[in-house]
C-alpha positions as CSV (number, residue, x, y, z in Angstrom):
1,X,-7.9,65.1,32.4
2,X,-4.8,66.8,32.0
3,X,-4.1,69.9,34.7
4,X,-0.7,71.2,35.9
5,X,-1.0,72.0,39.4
6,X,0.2,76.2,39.6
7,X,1.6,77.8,43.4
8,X,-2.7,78.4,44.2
9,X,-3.7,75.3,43.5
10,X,-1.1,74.0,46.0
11,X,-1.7,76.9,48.5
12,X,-5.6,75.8,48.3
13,X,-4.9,72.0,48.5
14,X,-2.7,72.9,51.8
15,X,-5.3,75.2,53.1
16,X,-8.2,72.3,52.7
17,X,-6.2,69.6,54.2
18,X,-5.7,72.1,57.3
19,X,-9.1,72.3,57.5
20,X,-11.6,71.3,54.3
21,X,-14.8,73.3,56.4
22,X,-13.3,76.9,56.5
23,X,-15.5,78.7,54.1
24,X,-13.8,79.9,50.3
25,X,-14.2,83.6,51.2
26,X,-11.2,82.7,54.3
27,X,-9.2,80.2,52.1
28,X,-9.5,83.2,49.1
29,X,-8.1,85.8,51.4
30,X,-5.3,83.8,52.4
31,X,-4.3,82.8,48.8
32,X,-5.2,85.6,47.3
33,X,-8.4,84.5,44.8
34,X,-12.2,85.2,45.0
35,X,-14.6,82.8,46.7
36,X,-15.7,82.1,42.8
37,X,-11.8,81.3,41.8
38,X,-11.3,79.1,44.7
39,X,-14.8,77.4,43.8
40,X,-13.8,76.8,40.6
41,X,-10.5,75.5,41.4
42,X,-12.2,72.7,43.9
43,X,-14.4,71.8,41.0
44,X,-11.5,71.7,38.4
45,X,-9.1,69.8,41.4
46,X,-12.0,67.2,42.3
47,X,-12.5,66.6,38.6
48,X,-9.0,65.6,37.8
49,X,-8.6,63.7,40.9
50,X,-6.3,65.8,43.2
51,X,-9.1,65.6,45.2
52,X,-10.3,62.3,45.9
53,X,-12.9,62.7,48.6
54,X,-13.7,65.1,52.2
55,X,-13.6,63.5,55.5
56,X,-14.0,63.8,59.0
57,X,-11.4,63.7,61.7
58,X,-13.1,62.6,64.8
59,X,-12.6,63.1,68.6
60,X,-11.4,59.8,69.3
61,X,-11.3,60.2,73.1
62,X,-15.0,61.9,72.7
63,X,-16.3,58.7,71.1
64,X,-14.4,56.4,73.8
65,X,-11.6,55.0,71.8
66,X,-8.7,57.2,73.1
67,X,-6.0,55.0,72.1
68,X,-4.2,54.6,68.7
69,X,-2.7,51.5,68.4
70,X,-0.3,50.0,65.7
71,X,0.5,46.9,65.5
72,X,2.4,44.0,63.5
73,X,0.8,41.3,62.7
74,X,2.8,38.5,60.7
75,X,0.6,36.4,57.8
76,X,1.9,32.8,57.7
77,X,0.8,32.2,54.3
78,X,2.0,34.4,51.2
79,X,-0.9,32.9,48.9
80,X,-2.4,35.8,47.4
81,X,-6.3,34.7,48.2
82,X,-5.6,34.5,51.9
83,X,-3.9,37.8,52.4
84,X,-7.0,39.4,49.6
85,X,-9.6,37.6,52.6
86,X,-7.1,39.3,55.8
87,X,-7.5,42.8,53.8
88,X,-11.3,42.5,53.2
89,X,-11.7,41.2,56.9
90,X,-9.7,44.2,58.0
91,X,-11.6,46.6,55.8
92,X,-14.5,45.6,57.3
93,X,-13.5,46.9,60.8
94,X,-14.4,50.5,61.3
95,X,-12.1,50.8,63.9
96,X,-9.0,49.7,61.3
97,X,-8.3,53.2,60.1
98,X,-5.1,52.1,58.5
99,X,-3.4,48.9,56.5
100,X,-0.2,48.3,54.8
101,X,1.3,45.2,53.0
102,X,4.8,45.4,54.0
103,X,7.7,42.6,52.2
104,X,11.0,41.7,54.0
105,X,11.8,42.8,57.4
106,X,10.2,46.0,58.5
């Protein structure tokens, strides 16, 4: 679907990544739309994939896991089903919030 993003679509995508639970009535007022336009817009956003999905940002030091760690870790082998079996294994780690693929020296 094609859709060109206009000045409040961009407001309302900046206003949902601040925080995605603030009711369309606030977000409207801010932006200056209805509750209706700014529902609409969601819909229309989420539909052509601006919006890919809503999540949670937890308390991290409320669920006992205070510490963000990042970390290098080196892959001795460059064969393409061994690194496909490290990303699954690290996908299926809750605690792995993040993962790149990085070439060369980084």
């Amino acid at each position: 679907m094609d859709y060109a993003l206009d000045p409040h679509d961009i407001a309302l995508l900046a206003e949902l990544q601040r925080d995605a639970r603030q009711p369309q009535s606030s977000i409207g007022s801010r932006i200056g739309l209805s509750a209706t336009a700014i529902n609409r817009r969601i819909r229309r956003l989420t539909d052509a994939g601006y919006i890919q999905r809503t999540t949670a940002v937890l308390a991290p030091e409320l669920l006992g896991r205070p510490l963000t760690v990042i970390v290098n870790i080196e892959a001795v082998s460059e064969e393409l089903d061994k690194i496909d079996q490290l990303e699954r294994d690290f996908a299926a780690r809750p605690e792995v919030q993040q993962c790149y693929y990085v070439t060369g020296e980084w």
